[in-house]
N, C-alpha and C positions, 0 to 999 in steps of 0.2 A: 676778781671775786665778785660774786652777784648778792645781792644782796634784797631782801624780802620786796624792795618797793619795785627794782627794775622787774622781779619778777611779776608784780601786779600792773605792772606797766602795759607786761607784752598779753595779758588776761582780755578778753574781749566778751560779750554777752553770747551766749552761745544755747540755741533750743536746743532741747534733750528729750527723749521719754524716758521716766522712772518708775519703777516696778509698785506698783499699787500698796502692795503685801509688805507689812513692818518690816516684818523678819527679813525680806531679803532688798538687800543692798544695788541691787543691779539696776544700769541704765545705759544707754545707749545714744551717740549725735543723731539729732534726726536726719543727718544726708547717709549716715549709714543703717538708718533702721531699717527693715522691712517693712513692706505693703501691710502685711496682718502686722498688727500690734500686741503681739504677745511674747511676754518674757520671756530672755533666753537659757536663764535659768528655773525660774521654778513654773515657766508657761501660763500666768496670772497676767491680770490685767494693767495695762502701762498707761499713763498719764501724762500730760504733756506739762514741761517745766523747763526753766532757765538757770544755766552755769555758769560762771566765768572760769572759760577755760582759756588754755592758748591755741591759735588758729591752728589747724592742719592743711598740708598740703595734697592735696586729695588726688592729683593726677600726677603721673609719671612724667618727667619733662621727657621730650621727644629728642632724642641722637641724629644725628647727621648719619646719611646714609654711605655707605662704601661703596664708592666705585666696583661694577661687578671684574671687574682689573685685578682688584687687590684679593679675591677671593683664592 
């Protein structure tokens, strides 16, 4: 069972852009933002801020190739 601390355990500081505008809730990691900085919901202006989120693994691990044999 996990429990609230180990999950702030695995939490790490994490840039983000957040949507300028009250009303909308939207943001974004910065390794996955776009070049333009504009929200991907209401297309308003994003600002640069900090989350504690938990890390992502952002690339695909790589497989071992098949002998062209096995094909």
């Amino acid at each position: 069972m996990t429990t609230s601390t180990d999950t702030k355990e695995n939490l790490k500081p994490t840039k983000i852009w957040k949507c300028k505008n009250a009303e909308c809730k939207a943001w974004v990691r910065d390794e996955f933002a776009a070049s333009e900085q504009k929200c991907p919901i209401c297309s308003g202006p994003m600002l640069r801020s900090m989350r504690h989120l938990p890390p992502v693994q952002n690339k695909a691990k790589s497989q071992p190739r098949k002998p062209k044999s096995d094909f």
